[in-house]
C-alpha positions as YAML, in Angstrom:
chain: A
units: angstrom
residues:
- id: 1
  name: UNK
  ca: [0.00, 0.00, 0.00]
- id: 2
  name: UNK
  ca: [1.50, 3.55, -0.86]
- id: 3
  name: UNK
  ca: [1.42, 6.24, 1.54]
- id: 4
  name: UNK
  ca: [2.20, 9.73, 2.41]
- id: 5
  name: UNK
  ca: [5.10, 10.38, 4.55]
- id: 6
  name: UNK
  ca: [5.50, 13.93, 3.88]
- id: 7
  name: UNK
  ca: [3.72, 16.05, 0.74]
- id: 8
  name: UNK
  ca: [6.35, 15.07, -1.85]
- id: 9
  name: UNK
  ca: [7.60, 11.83, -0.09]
- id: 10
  name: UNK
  ca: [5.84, 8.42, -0.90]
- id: 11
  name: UNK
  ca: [6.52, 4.13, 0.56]
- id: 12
  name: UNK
  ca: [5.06, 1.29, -0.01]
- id: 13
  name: UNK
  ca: [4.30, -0.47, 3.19]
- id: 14
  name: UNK
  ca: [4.49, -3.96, 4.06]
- id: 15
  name: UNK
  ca: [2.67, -5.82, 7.23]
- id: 16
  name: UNK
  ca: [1.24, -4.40, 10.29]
- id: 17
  name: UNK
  ca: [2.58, -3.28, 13.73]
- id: 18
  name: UNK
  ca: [5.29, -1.39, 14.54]
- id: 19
  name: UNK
  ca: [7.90, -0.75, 11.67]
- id: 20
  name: UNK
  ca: [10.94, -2.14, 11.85]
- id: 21
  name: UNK
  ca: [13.06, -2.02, 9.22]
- id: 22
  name: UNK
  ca: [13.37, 1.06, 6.34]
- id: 23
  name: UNK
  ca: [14.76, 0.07, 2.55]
- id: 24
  name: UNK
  ca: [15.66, 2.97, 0.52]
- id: 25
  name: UNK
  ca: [16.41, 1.82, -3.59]
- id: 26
  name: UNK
  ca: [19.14, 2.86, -5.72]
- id: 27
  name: UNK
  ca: [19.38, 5.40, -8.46]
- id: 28
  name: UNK
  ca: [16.38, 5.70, -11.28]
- id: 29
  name: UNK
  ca: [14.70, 2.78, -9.08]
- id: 30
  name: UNK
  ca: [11.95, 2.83, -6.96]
- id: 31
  name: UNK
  ca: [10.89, 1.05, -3.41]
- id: 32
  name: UNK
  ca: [9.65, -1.60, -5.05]
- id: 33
  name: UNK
  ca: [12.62, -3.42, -5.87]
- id: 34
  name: UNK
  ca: [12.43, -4.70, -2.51]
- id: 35
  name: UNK
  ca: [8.63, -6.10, -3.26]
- id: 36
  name: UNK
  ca: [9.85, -9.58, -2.56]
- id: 37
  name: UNK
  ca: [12.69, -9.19, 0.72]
- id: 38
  name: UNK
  ca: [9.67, -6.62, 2.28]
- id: 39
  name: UNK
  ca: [6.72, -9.77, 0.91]
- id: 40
  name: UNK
  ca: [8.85, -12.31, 3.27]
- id: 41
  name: UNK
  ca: [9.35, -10.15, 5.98]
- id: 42
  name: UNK
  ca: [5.74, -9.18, 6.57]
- id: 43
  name: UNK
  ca: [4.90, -12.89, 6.48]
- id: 44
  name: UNK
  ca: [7.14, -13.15, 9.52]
- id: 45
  name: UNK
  ca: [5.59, -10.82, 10.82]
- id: 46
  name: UNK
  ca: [8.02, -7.89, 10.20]
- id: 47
  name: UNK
  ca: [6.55, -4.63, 9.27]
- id: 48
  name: UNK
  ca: [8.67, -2.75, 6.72]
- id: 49
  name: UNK
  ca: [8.68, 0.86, 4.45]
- id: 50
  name: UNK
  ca: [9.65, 0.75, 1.14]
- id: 51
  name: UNK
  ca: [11.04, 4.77, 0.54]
- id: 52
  name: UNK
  ca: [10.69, 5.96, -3.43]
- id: 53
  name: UNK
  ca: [13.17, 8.90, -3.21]
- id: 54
  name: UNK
  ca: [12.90, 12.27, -4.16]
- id: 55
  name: UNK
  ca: [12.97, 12.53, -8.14]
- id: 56
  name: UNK
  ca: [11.62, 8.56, -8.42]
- id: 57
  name: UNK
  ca: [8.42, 6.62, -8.56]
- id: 58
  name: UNK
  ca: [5.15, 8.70, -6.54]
- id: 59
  name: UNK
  ca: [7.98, 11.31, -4.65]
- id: 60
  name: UNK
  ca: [8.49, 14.58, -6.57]
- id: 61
  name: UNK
  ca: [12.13, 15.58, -7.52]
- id: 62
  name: UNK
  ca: [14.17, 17.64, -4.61]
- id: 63
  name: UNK
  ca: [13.36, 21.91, -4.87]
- id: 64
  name: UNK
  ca: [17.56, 21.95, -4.78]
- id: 65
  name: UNK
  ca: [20.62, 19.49, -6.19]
- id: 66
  name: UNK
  ca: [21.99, 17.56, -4.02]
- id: 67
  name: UNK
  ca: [23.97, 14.77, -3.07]
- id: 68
  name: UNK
  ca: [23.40, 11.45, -0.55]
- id: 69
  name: UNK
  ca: [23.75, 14.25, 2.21]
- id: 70
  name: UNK
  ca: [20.93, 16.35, 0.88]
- id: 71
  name: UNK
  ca: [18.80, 13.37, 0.58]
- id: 72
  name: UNK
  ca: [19.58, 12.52, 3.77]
- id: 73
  name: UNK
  ca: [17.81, 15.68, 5.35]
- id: 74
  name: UNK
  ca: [15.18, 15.68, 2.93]
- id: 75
  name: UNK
  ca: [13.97, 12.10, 3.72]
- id: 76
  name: UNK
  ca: [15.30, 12.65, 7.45]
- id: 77
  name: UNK
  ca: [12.48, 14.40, 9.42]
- id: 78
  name: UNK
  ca: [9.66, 12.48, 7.91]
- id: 79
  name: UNK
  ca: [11.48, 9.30, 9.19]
- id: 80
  name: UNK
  ca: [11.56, 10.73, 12.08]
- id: 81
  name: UNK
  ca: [7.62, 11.79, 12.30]
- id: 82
  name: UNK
  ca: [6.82, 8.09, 10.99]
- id: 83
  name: UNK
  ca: [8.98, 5.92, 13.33]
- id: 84
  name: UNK
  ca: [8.12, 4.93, 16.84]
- id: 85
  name: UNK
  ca: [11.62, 3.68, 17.30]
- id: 86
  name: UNK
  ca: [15.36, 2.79, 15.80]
- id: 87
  name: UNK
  ca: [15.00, 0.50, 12.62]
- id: 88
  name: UNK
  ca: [17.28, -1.47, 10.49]
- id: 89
  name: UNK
  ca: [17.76, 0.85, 7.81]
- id: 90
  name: UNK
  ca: [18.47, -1.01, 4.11]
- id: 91
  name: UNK
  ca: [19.88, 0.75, 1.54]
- id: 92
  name: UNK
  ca: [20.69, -0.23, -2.34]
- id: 93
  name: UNK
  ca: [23.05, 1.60, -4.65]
- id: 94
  name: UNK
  ca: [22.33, 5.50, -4.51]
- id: 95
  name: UNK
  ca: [20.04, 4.54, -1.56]
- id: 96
  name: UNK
  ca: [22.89, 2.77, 0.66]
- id: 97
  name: UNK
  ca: [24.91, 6.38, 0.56]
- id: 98
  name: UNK
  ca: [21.86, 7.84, 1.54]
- id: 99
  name: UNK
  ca: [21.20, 5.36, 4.51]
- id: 100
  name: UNK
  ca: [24.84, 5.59, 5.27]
- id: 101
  name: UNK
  ca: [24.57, 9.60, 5.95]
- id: 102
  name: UNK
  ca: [21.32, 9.22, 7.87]
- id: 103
  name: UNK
  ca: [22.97, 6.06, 10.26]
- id: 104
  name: UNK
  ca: [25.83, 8.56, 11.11]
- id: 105
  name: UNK
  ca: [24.10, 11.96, 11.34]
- id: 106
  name: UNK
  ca: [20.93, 10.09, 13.30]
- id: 107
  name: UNK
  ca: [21.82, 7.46, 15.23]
- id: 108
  name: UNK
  ca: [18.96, 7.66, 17.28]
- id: 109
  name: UNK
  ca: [17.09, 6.24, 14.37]
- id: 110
  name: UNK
  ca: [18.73, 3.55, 13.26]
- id: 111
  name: UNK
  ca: [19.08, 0.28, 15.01]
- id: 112
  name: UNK
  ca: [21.52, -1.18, 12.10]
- id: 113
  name: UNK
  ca: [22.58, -0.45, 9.15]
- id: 114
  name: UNK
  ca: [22.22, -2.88, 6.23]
- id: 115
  name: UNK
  ca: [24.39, -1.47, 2.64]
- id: 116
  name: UNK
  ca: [24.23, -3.44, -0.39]
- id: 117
  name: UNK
  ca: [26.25, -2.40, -3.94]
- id: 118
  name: UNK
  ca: [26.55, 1.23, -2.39]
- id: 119
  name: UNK
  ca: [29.08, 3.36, -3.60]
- id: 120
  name: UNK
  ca: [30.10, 4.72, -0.35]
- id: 121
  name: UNK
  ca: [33.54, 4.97, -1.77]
- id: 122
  name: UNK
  ca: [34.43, 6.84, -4.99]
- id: 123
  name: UNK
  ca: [36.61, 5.00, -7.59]
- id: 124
  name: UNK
  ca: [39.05, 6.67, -9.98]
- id: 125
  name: UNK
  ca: [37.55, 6.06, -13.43]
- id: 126
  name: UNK
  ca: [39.94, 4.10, -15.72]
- id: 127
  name: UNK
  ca: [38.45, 5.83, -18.63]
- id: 128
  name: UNK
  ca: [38.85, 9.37, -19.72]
- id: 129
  name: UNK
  ca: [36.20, 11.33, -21.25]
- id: 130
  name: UNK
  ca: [37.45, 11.74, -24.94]
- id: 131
  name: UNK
  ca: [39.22, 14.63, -26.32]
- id: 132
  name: UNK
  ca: [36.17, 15.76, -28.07]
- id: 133
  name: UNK
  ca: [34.24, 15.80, -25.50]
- id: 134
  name: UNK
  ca: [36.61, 17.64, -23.43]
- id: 135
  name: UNK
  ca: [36.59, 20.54, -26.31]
- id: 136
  name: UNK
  ca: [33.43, 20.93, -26.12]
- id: 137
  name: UNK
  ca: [33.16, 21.40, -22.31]
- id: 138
  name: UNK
  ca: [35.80, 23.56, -22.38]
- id: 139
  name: UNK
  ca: [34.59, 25.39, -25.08]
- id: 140
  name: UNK
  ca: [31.12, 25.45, -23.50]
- id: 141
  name: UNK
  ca: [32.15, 27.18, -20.15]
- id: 142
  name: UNK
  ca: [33.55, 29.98, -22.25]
- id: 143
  name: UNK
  ca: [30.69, 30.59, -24.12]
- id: 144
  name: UNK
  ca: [32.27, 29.20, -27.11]
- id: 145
  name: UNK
  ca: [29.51, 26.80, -28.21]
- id: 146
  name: UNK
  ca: [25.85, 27.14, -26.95]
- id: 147
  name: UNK
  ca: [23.66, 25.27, -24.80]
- id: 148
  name: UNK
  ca: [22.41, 22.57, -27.82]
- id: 149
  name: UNK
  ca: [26.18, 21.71, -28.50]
- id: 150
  name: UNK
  ca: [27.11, 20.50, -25.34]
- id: 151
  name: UNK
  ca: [23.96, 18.70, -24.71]
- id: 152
  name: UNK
  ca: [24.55, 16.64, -28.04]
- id: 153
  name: UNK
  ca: [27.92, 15.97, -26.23]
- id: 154
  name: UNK
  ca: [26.69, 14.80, -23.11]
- id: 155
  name: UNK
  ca: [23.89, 12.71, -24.90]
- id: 156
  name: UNK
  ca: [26.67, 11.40, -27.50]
- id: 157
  name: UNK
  ca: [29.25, 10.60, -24.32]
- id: 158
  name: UNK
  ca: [27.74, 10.52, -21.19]
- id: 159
  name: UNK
  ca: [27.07, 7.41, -19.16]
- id: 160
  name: UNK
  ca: [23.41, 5.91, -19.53]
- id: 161
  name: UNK
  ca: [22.08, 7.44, -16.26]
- id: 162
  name: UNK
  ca: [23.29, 10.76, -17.18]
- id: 163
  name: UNK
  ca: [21.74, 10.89, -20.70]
- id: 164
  name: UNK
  ca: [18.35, 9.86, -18.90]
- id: 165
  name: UNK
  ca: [18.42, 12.33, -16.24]
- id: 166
  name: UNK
  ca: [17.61, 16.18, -17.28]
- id: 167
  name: UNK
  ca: [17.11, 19.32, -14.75]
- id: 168
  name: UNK
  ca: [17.53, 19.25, -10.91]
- id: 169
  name: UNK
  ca: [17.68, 15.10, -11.09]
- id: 170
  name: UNK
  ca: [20.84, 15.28, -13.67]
- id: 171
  name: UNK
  ca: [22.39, 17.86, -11.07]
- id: 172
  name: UNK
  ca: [21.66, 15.46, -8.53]
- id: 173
  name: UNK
  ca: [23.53, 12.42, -10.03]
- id: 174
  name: UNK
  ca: [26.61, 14.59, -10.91]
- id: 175
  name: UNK
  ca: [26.69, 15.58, -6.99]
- id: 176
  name: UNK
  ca: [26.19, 12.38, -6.23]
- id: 177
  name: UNK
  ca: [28.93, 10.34, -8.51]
- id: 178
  name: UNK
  ca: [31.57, 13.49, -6.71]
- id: 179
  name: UNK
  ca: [30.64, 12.50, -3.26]
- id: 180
  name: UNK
  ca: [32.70, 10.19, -0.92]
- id: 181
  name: UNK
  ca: [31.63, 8.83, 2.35]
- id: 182
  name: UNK
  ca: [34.67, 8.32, 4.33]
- id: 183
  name: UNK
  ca: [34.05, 10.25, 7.19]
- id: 184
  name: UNK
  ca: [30.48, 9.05, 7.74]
- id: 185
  name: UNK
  ca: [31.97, 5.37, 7.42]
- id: 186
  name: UNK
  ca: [34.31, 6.36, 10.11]
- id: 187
  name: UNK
  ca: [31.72, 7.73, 12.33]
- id: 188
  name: UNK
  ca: [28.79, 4.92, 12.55]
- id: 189
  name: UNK
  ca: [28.50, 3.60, 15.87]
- id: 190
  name: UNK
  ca: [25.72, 0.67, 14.86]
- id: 191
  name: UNK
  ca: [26.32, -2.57, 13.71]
- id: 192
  name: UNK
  ca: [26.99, -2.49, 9.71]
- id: 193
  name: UNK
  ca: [26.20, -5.35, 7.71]
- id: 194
  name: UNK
  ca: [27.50, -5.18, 3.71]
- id: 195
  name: UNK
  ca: [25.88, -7.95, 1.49]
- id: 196
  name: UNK
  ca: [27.32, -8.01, -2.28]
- id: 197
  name: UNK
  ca: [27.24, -9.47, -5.26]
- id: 198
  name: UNK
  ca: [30.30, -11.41, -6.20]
- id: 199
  name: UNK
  ca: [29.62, -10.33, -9.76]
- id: 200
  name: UNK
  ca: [28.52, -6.81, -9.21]
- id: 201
  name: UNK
  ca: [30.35, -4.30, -11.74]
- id: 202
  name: UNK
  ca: [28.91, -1.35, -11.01]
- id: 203
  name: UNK
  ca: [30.58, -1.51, -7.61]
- id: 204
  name: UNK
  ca: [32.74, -4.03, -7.15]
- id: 205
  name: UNK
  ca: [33.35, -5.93, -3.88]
- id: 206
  name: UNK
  ca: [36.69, -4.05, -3.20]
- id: 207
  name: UNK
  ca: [34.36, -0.72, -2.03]
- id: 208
  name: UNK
  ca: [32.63, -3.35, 0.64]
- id: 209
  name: UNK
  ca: [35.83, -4.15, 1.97]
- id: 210
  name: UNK
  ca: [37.47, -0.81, 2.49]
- id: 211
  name: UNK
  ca: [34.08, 0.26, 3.86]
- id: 212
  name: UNK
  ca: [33.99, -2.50, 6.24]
- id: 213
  name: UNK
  ca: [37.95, -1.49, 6.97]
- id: 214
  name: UNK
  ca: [36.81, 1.81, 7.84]
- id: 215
  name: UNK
  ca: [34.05, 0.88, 9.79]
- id: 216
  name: UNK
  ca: [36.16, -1.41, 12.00]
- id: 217
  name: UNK
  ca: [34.71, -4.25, 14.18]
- id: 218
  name: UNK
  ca: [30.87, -2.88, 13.85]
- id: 219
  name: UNK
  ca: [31.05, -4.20, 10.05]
- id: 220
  name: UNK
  ca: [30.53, -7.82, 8.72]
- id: 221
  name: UNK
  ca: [30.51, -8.28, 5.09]
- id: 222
  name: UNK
  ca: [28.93, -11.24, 2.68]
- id: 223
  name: UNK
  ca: [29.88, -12.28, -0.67]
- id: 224
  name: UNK
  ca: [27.17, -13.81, -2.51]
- id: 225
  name: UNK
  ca: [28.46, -15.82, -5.33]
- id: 226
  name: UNK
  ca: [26.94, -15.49, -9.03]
- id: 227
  name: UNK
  ca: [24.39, -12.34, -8.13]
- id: 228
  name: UNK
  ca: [25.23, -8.79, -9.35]
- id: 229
  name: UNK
  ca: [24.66, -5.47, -8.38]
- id: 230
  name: UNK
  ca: [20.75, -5.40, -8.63]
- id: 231
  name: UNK
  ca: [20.66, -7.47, -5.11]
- id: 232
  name: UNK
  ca: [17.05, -6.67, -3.94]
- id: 233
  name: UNK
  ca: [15.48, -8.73, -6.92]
- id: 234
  name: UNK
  ca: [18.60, -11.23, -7.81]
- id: 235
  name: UNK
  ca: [19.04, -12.44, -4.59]
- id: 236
  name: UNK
  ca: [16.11, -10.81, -1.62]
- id: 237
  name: UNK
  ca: [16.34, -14.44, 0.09]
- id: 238
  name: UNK
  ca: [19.83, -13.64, 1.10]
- id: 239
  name: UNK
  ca: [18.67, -9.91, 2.16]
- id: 240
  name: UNK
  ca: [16.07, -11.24, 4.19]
- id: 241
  name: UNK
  ca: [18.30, -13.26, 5.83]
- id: 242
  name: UNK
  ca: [20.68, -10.73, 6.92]
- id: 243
  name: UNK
  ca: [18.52, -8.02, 7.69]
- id: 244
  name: UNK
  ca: [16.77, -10.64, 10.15]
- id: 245
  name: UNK
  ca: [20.26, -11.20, 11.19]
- id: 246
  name: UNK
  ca: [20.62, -7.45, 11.92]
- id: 247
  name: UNK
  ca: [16.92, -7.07, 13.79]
- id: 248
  name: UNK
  ca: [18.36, -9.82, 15.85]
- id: 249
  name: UNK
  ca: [21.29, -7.93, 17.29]
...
């Protein structure tokens, strides 16, 4: 069932009683990825929230551009109007920096914190933009080439998220790819469980363990073999396991 949480801010819910645990999905997805993990749950008798973010499914795109810490205190006080105590807070991809900035900024709300293919960590790219590209930009910022150019650039070289994000959401992604969550890592004082994909290219298992590093002994990590980066539909059986793992401790 969808529901209000704030007057731009829609979840899906999942059981009855108190809610325990909070899943927030990754970029250009939408709370119901985690249909299935949030399906199980409530038939154990779990009561869950499945977030759509500002800019995706029913929740209207952010006033302002923004980053994981901008979603963090949009989404932050209607948690905190909806909850009746600490929950295991789940996040996926774009979602799992989110939950990450929320678990160390408001503790008080979150019980444990559950990251899966999040890039917590930024990555030096392998691959330069090309040279034309790179004219273009340059040529762009000094009024060189007009507003149609460059966009024919970005459409022509950008990466498949960027193309399909325009206004306030593209400014959001490019904030959000030049982010880095060290210090938050650093910070968390609840347990921190990391649950991967052994095949996940987007973000590749190295990020979990130098999160987990950073984290220190409040971190456990799990590898599961042949699943990629879209974990809340390959694989919610294993997420259900170790977010019941993380309600347990």
């Amino acid at each position: 069932m969808l529901r209000a949480l704030g007057p731009d801010l829609f979840a899906e819910t999942y059981g009855e009683g108190t809610v325990r645990v909070v899943w927030l999905h990754g970029w250009a997805r939408r709370g119901h990825d985690f249909a299935a993990a949030a399906s199980e749950l409530a038939h154990r008798g779990v009561r869950s929230i499945a977030l759509d973010l500002p800019g995706f499914g029913a929740s209207a795109p952010p006033a302002r551009a923004g980053g994981a810490r901008a979603y963090a205190e949009l989404v932050g006080p209607s948690l905190e109007t909806t909850l009746e105590g600490p929950v295991v807070l789940v996040g996926h991809s774009f979602g799992g920096t989110v939950a990450t900035v929320l678990a160390a900024r408001r503790p008080e709300l979150v019980r444990a914190l559950v990251l899966t293919g999040a890039p917590v960590l930024r990555t030096p790219s392998a691959v330069r933009a090309p040279r034309s590209y790179r004219l273009v930009r340059w040529a762009a910022r000094r009024g060189l080439v007009d507003e149609a150019r460059l966009e024919r650039a970005r459409q022509r070289h950008g990466s498949t998220d960027y193309r399909r994000a325009s206004g306030v959401m593209r400014e959001v992604l490019v904030a959000s790819v030049n982010e880095s969550y060290e210090d938050e890592l650093a910070h968390l004082r609840v347990p921190v469980r990391l649950v991967w994909g052994a095949l996940d290219a987007e973000i590749t298992v190295d990020v979990a363990e130098r999160a987990a590093a950073l984290v220190g002994a409040g971190a456990s990590l799990r590898v599961l073999a042949g699943v990629g980066h879209l974990v809340p539909t390959e694989a919610p059986g294993a997420l259900v396991e170790v977010v019941q793992e993380a309600l347990g401790s």
